[in-house]
Structures are given as structure tokens and as C-alpha cells.
C-alpha positions as a Markdown table, in Angstrom:
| # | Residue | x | y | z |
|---|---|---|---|---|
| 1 | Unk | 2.3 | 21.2 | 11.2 |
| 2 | Unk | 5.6 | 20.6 | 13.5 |
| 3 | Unk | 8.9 | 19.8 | 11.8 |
| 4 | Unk | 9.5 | 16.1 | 10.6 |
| 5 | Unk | 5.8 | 15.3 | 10.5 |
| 6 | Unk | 4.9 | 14.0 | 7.2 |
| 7 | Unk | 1.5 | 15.3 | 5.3 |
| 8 | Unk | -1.2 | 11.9 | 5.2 |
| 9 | Unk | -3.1 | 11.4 | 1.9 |
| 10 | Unk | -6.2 | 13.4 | 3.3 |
| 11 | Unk | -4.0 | 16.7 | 4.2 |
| 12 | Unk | -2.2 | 16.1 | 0.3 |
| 13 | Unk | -6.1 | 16.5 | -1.2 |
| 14 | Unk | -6.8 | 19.3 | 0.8 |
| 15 | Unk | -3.9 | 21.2 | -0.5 |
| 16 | Unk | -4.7 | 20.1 | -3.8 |
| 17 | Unk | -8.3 | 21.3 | -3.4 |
| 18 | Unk | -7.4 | 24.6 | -2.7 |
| 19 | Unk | -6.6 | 25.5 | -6.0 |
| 20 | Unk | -9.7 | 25.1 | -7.8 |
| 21 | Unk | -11.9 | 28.5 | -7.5 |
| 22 | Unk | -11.7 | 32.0 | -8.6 |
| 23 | Unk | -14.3 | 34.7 | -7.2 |
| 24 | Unk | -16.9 | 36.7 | -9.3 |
| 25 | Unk | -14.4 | 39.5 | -9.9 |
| 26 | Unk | -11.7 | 37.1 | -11.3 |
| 27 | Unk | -14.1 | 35.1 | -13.6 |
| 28 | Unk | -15.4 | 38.2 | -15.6 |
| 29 | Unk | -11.4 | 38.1 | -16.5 |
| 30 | Unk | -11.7 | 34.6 | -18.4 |
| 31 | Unk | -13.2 | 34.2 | -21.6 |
| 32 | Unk | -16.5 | 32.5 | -21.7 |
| 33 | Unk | -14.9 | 29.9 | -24.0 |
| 34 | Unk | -12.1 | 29.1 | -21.3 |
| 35 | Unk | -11.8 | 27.6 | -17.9 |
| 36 | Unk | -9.2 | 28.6 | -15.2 |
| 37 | Unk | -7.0 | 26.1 | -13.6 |
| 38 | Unk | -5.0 | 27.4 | -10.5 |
| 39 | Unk | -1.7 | 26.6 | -9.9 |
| 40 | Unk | -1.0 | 23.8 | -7.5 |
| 41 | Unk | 0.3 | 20.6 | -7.4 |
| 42 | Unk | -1.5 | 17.3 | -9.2 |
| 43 | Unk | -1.1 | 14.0 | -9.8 |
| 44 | Unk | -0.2 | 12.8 | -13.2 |
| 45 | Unk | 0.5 | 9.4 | -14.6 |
| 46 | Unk | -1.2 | 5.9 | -13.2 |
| 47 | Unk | 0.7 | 2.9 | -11.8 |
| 48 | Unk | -0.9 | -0.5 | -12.1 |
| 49 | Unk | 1.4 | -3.4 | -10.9 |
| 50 | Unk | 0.5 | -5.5 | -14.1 |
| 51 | Unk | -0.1 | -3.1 | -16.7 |
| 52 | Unk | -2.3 | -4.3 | -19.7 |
| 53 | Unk | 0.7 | -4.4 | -22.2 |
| 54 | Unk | 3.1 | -6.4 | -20.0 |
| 55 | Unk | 4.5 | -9.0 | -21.8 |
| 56 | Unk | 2.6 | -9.0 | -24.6 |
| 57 | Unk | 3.9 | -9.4 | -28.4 |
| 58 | Unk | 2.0 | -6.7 | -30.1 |
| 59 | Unk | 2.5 | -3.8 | -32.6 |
| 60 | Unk | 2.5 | -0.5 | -30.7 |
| 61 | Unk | -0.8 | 0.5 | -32.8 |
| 62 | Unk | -2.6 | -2.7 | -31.7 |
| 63 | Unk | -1.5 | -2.8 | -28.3 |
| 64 | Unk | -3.3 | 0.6 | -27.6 |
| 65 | Unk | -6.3 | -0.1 | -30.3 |
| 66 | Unk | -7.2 | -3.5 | -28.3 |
| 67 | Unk | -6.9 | -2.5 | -24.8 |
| 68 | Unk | -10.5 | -3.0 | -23.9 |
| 69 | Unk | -11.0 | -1.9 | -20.2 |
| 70 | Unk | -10.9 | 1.1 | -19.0 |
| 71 | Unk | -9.0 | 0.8 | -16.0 |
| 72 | Unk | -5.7 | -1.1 | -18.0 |
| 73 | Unk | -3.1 | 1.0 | -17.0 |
| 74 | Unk | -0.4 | 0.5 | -20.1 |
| 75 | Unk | 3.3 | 0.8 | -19.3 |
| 76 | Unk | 3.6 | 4.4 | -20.7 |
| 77 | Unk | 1.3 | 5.7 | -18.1 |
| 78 | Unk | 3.8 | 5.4 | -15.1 |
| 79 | Unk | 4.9 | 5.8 | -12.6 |
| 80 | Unk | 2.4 | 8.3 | -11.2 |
| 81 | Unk | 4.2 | 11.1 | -9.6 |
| 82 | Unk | 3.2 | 14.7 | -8.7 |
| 83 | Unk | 3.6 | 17.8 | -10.9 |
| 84 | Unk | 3.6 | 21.6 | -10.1 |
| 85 | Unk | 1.7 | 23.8 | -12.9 |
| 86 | Unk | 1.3 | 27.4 | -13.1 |
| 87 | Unk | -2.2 | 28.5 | -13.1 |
| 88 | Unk | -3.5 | 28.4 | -17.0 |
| 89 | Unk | -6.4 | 28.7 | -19.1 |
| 90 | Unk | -7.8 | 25.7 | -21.2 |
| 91 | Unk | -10.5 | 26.3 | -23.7 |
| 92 | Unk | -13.8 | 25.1 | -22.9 |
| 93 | Unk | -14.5 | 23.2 | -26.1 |
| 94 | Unk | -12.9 | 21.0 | -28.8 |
| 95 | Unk | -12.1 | 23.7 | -31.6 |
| 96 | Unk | -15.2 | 23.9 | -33.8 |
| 97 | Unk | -15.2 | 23.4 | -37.6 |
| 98 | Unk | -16.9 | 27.2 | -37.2 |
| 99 | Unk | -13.8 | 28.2 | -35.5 |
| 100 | Unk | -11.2 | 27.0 | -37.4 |
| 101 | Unk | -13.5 | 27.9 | -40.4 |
| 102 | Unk | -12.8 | 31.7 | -39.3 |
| 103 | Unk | -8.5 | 31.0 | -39.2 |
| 104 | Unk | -8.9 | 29.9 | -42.7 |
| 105 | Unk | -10.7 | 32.3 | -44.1 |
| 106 | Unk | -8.5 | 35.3 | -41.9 |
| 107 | Unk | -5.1 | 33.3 | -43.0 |
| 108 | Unk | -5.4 | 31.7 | -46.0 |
| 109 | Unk | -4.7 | 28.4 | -44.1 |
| 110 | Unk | -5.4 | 25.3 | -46.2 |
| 111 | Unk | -8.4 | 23.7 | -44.7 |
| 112 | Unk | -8.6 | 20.6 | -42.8 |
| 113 | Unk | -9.1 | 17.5 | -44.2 |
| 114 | Unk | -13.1 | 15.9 | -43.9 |
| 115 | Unk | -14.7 | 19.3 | -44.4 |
| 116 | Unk | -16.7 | 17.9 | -47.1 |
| 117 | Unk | -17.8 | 14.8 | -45.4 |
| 118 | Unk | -21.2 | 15.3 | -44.3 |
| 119 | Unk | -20.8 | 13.2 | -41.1 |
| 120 | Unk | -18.1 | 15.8 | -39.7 |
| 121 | Unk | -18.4 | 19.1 | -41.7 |
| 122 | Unk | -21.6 | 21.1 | -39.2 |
| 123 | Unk | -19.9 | 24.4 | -37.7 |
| 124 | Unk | -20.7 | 22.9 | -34.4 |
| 125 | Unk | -18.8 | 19.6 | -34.3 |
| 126 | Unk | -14.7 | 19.3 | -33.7 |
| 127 | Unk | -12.7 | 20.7 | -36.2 |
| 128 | Unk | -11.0 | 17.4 | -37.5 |
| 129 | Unk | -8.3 | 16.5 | -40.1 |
| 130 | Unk | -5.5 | 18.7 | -38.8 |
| 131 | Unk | -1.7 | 18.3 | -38.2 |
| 132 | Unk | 0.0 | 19.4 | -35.1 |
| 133 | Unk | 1.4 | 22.1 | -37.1 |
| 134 | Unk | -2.0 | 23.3 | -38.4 |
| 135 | Unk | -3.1 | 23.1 | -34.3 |
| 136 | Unk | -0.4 | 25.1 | -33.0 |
| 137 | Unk | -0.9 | 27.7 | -35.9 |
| 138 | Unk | -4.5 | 27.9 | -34.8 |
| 139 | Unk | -3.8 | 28.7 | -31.3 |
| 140 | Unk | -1.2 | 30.7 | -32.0 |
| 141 | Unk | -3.7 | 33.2 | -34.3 |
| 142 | Unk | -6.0 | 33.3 | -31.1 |
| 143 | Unk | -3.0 | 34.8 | -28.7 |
| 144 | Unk | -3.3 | 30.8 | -27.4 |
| 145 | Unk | -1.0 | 27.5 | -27.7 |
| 146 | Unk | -1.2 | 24.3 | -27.5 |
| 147 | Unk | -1.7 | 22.8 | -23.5 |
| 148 | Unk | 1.2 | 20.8 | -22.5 |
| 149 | Unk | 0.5 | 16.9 | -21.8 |
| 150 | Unk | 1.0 | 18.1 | -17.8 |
| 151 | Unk | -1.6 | 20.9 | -18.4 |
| 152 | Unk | -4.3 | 18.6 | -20.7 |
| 153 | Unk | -3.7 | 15.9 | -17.7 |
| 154 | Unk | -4.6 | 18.5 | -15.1 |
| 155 | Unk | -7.4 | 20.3 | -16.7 |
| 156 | Unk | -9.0 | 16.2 | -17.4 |
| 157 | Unk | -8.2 | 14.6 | -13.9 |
| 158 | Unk | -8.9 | 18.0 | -11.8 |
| 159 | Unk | -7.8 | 18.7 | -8.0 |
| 160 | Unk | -7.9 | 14.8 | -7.2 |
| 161 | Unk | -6.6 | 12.9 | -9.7 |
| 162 | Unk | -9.8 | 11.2 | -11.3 |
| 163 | Unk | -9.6 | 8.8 | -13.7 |
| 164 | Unk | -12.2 | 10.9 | -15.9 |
| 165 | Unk | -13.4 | 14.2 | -15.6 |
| 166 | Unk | -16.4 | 13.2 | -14.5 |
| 167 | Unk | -15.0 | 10.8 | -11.2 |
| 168 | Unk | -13.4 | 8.0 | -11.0 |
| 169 | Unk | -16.2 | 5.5 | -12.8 |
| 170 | Unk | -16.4 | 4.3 | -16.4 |
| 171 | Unk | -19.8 | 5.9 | -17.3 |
| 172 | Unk | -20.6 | 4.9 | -21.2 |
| 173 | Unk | -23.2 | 8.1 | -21.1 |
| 174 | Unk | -20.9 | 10.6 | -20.7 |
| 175 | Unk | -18.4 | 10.2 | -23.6 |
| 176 | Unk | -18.6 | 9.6 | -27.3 |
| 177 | Unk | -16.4 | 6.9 | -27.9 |
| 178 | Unk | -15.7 | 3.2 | -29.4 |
| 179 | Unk | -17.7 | 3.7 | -32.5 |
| 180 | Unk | -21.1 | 4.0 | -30.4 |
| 181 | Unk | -22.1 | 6.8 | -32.6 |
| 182 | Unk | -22.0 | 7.9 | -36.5 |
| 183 | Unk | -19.6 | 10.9 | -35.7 |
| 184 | Unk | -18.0 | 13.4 | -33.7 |
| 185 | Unk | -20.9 | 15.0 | -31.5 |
| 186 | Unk | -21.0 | 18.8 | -30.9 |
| 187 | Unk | -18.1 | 20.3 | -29.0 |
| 188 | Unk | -20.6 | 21.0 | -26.5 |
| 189 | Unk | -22.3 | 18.2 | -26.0 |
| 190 | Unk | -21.9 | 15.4 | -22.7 |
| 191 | Unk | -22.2 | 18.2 | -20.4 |
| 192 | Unk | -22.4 | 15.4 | -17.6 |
| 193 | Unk | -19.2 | 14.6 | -18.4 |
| 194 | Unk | -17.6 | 18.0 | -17.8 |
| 195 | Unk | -14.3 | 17.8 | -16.0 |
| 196 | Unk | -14.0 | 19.6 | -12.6 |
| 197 | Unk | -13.1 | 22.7 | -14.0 |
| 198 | Unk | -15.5 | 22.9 | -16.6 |
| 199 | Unk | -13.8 | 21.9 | -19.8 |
| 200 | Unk | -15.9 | 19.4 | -22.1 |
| 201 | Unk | -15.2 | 16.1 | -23.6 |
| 202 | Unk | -12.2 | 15.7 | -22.4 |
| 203 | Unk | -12.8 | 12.3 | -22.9 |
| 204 | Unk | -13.8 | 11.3 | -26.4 |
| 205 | Unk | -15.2 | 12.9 | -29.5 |
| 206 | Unk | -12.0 | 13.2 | -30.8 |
| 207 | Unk | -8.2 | 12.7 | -29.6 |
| 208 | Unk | -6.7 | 15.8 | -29.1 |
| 209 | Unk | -3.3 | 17.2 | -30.0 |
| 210 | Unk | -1.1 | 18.7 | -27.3 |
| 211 | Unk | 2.5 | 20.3 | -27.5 |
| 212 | Unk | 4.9 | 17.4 | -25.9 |
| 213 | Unk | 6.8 | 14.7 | -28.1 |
| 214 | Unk | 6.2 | 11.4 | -27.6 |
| 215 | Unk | 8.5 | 9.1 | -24.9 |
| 216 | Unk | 7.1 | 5.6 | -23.7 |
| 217 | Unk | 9.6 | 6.3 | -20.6 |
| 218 | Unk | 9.1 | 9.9 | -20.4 |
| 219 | Unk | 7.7 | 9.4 | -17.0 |
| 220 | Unk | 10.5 | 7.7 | -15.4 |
| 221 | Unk | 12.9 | 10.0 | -16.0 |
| 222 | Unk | 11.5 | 13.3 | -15.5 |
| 223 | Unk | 14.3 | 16.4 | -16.0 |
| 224 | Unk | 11.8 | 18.6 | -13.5 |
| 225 | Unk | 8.5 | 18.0 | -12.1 |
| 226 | Unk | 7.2 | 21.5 | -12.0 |
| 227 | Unk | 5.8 | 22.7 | -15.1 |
| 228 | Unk | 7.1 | 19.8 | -17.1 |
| 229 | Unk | 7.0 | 20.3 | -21.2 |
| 230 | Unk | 8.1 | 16.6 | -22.3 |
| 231 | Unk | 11.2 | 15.2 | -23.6 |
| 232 | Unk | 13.8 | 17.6 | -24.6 |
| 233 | Unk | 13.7 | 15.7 | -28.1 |
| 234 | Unk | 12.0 | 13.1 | -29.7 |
| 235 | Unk | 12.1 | 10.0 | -29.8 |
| 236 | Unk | 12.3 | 7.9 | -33.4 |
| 237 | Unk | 9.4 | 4.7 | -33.4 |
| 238 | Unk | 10.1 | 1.5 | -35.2 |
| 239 | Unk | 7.5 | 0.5 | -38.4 |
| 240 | Unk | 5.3 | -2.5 | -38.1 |
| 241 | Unk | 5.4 | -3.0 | -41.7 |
| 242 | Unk | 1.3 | -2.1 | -42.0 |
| 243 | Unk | -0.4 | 0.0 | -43.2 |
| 244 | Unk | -0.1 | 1.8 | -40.0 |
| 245 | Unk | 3.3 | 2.6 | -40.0 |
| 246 | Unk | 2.0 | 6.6 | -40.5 |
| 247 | Unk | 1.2 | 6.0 | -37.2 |
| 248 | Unk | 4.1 | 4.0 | -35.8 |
| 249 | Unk | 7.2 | 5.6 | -37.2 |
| 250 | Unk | 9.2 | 8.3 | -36.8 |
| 251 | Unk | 9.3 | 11.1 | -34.2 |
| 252 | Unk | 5.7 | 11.4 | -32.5 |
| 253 | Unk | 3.7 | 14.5 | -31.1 |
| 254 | Unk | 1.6 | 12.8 | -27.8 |
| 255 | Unk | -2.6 | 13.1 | -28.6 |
| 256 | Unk | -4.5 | 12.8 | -25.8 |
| 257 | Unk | -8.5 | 11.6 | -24.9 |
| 258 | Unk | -9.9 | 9.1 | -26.8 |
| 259 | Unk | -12.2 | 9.7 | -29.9 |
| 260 | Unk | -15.6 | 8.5 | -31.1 |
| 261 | Unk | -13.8 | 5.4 | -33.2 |
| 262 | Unk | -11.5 | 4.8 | -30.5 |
| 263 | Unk | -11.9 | 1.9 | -27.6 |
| 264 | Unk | -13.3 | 2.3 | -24.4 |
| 265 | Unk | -9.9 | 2.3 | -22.3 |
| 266 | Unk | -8.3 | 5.3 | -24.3 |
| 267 | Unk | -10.8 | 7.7 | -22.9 |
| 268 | Unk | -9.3 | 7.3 | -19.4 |
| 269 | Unk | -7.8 | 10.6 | -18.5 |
| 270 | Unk | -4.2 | 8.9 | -17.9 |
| 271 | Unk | -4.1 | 7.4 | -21.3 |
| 272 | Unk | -1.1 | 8.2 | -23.7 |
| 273 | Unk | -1.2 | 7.9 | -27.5 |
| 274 | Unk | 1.1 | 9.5 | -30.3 |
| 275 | Unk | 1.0 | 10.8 | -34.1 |
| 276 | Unk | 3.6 | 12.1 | -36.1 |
| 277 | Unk | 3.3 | 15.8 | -36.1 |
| 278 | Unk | 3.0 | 16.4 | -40.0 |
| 279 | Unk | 0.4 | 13.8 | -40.4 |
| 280 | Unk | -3.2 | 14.0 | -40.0 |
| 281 | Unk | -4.2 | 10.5 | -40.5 |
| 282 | Unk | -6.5 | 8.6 | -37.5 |
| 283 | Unk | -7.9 | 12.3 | -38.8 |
| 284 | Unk | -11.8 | 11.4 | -38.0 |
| 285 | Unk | -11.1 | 11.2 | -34.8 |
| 286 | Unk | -7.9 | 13.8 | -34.3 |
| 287 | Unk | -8.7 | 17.6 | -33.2 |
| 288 | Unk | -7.3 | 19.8 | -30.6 |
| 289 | Unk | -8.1 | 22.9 | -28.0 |
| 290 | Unk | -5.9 | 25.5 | -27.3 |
| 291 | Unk | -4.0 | 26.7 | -23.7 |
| 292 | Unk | -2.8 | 30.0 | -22.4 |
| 293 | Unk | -0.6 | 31.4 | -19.3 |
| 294 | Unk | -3.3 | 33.4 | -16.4 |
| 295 | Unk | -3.6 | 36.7 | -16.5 |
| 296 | Unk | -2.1 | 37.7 | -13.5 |
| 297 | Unk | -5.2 | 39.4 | -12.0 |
| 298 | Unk | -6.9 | 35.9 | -11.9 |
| 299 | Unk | -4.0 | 34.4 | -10.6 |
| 300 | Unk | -5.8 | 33.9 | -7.1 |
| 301 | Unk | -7.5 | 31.3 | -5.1 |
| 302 | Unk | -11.6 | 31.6 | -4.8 |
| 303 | Unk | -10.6 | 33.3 | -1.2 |
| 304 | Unk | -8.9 | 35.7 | -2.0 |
| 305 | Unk | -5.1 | 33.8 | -0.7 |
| 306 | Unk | -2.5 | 34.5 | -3.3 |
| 307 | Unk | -1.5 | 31.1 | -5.2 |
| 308 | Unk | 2.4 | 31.1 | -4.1 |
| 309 | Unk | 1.5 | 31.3 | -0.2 |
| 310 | Unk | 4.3 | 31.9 | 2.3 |
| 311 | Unk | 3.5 | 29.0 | 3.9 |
| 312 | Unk | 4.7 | 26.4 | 1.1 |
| 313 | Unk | 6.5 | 26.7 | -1.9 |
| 314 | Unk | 8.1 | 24.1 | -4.3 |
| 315 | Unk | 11.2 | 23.2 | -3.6 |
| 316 | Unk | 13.9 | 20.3 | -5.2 |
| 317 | Unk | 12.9 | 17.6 | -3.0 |
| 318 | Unk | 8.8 | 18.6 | -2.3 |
| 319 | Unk | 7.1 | 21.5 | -0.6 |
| 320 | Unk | 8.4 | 22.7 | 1.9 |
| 321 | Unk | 8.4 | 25.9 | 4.2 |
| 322 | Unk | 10.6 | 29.3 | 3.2 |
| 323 | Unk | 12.7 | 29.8 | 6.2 |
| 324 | Unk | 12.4 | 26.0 | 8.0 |
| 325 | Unk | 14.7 | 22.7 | 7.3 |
| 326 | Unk | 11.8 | 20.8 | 6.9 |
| 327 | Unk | 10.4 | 19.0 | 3.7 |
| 328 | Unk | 7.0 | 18.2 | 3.9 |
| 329 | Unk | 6.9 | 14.6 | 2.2 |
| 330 | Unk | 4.1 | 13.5 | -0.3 |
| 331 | Unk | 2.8 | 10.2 | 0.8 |
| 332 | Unk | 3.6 | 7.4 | -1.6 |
| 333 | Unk | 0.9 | 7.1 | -4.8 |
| 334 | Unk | -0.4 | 3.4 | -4.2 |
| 335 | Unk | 0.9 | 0.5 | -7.1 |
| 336 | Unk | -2.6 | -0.3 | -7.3 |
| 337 | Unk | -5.4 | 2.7 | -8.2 |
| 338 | Unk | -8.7 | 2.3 | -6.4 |
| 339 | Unk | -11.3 | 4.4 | -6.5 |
| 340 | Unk | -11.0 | 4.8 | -2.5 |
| 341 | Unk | -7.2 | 6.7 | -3.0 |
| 342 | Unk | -8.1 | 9.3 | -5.6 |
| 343 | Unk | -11.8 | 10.1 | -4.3 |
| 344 | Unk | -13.4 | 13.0 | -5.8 |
């Protein structure tokens, strides 16, 4: 590309294609219960020029609970902007009940509430009935962490910036959700649903906890847009005077995906929702899977091209080229989604 010339929308997904694949070698590196996600740049965060909750006098809790379509963008999730992430691994699955079964037996963790309700107790389903803090302890006993809300995002939308991890339709078949079923399904069930990289139901079953604190505005006012971990600090939530106020007060942990008792439009791969980190409640439908850094001998593209190529690199304003003036410019993210712009 000559200097000046500004990268279209076509060139952007080809870069962002690029960092999908690892060769036979590299994937005998990566647990059988993870999936590798390259480093690279993606798109995170949805703009709608109406969003669903604009102007509307509604609790927090019930504006998210009664957004019914799946393509309502709500305030929170803008603007859409571009993030660089180092290349990770994301587990597979939801933790299982067998899973977390094992932590609690090795540690002497208190177990998770719902473990003697029939519907959500079998070793295969999600683990459910867990605070942030019994998550992170979790992942932290596997040598894992929780993702970020960047990483979950990435891992969900894949190289192109779907709308689900399945494309960019609503497909009712490929996610437990809304109360269409009696309970969480097994962690590996939907496997038509599978996000590009390979990670399951990461829409529905059950919301997931990731590390980030909650900020409606987050998104506007990013600090840095290369491996972004949310707000420096929390933010504090007013009541609604409900019952609910466990879930609207206070300082708020971000939960991400959609559940089985949750409406269609919070399985959308953009969609933000929040629960205070010691509590467990919205617990049917609250679980978690866990993140870690590559190891650095998968740490390469499918062809064999090292991840940080000379050719581009981040720098404060975009990519650009080591050694040239030039900033390569990435085209504007449309107002408006449509399944045309993000095509998988």
C-alpha cells in the first residue's frame, strides 16, 4: 500500500482474518478443553442510531429484561471501536458442575448454590450459583483467569465481528435461551452454534462472569484500545427500590451471554449486563469459563507468519508501518449494523 492511502472495509477483514489458524504442530500445544484466539485487531461494541433504551423511563433491570429483539442495540453497547488483543486461550466449555465439583473437593471451597436442585445438579451441565469471587478462585486453581470483557467479546464475535458466534442471524436453534427449555443444557451441547474459534454457547445457557467492572459509558471513554481490562474502578448503581436492587446497586462485575431464563436480545454477542461481584443471585442462569495468556510456541499465524509482523504494528493513532510516517486509517464502523458490513 503507498503512503496516505487509506485501508477499505474489505482490506480491514482480511487483516482481521489473518489471525484465526494455528498449524498441526501448534494445536497439540492447546488443551483439548481450550481454543486459541490469535492476536489481532477486532471489533468490539455495536452502534445503533436509536438504541432500544433511548428515552425510555425504565429501571436498569427491566430495561435489559424487556428488550425483546435481538438486534436492539442498548446504549451501553457503543460506540463500536476497534481493540488490539494478545493472542489467548478461552476454554471450550461453560465450567461443568463435574469441574468445579473437583475444586471443591481439592480446596475445601464451599459449593455453589443449586447443587441440589435436580434441574441443574448433572456433572455435565454449567456449574451455576457462583460469585465472581468463587469464578476467579476457580480459574485461578486451574493455572487460568477470568477472560476480560475485550477477550469474551473476541472469542464470541470471531475475526469479523458477528453478531453471534454462529453469523450474523438470530437462529432460535442454536442457543438455549428465554425460558424455551427446563434448564441449563450440557456445556457441550448447540454445537451449531459454536463461535468461529470453537468455543460453545457463547450465547445462552447461562450468563457468564468475566473480570471487568461495570461502566454504562466505559466505551466512550476508553484509557487504551489495545488489550483493554475495563474501568480503572467501579462504578456505584442506584437501587430501584425492588426486589432487584441485589442486582441494581452497588459496584457491578460485567456478565456476559445470555442464559436459558434470559430474553432473546441478551444472547447477542455485543450485549452487556452486570452483577455485583459478591452476589450469586440471577444464579440459575450465572456461570463462567476461564482465560489464559498463549504459550508462546502457539503464538503464530496458521502459516507459519509470526503474529507482530514487521509490516504493521499498533501504534497511538492505528496501525501503522515501523519505519514510515504513515498511519493506515480504519474505515469508519457504520451508525447502522447490517449484516452486509460485518459479513462472515
Amino acid at each position: 500500500m503507498e503512503p496516505g492511502r487509506t485501508m477499505t472495509w474489505a482490506a480491514v477483514s482480511a487483516v482481521l482474518a489473518l489471525a484465526t489458524g494455528t498449524s498441526h504442530a501448534e494445536e497439540s500445544l492447546i488443551p483439548n478443553d481450550m481454543v486459541y484466539v490469535a492476536q489481532g485487531p477486532s471489533v468490539m461494541g455495536l452502534d445503533k442510531e436509536l438504541p432500544a433504551d433511548s428515552g425510555k423511563r425504565l429501571t436498569p433491570y427491566a430495561r435489559r429484561m424487556n428488550t425483546p429483539w435481538s438486534a436492539e442495540a442498548l446504549n451501553d453497547e457503543g460506540p463500536a471501536h476497534m481493540v488490539m488483543l494478545d493472542s489467548y486461550l478461552i476454554d471450550k466449555y461453560e465450567v461443568s458442575n463435574k469441574e468445579y465439583g473437583e475444586f471443591v473437593k481439592a480446596q475445601g471451597h464451599p459449593a455453589p448454590a443449586y447443587w441440589d436442585d435436580p434441574r441443574l445438579n448433572r456433572p455435565e451441565q454449567p456449574v451455576v450459583g457462583v460469585n465472581w469471587y468463587d469464578a476467579q478462585a476457580y480459574c485461578e486453581y486451574r493455572g487460568k483467569r477470568l477472560p476480560t470483557e475485550a477477550e469474551w467479546e473476541k472469542a464470541a464475535r470471531g475475526p469479523h465481528g458477528n453478531l453471534y458466534p454462529w453469523g450474523n442471524e438470530f437462529d432460535s436453534g442454536k442457543a438455549n435461551y428465554g425460558k424455551n427449555h427446563d434448564a441449563t443444557a450440557s456445556v457441550d451441547s448447540y454445537p451449531n452454534g459454536v463461535s468461529y474459534y470453537g468455543a460453545y454457547n457463547m450465547a445462552g445457557n447461562v450468563f457468564e462472569w468475566v473480570s471487568d467492572w461495570y461502566d454504562p459509558r466505559y466505551y466512550g471513554r476508553l484509557e487504551t484500545m489495545v488489550n483493554p481490562s475495563g474501568p480503572a474502578k467501579p462504578i456505584w448503581m442506584e437501587g430501584t427500590g425492588t426486589y432487584v436492587d441485589r442486582l441494581t446497586v452497588g459496584e457491578k462485575r460485567v456478565i456476559r451471554g445470555g442464559s436459558w431464563i434470559a430474553p432473546e436480545g441478551t444472547v447477542r454477542a455485543t450485549h452487556r449486563f452486570w452483577n455485583h461481584p459478591l452476589n450469586n443471585s440471577y444464579g440459575v442462569g450465572l456461570g463462567f469459563r476461564c482465560a489464559k495468556a498463549a504459550p508462546p510456541e502457539v503464538d503464530q499465524r496458521g502459516s507459519g507468519m509470526p503474529m507482530s509482523p514487521p509490516w504493521w504494528r499498533w501504534g497511538e493513532s492505528g496501525f501503522q508501518r515501523p519505519g514510515r510516517p504513515w498511519i493506515v486509517d480504519w474505515p469508519s464502523i457504520p451508525r447502522t449494523w447490517s449484516s452486509s458490513s460485518c459479513a462472515r
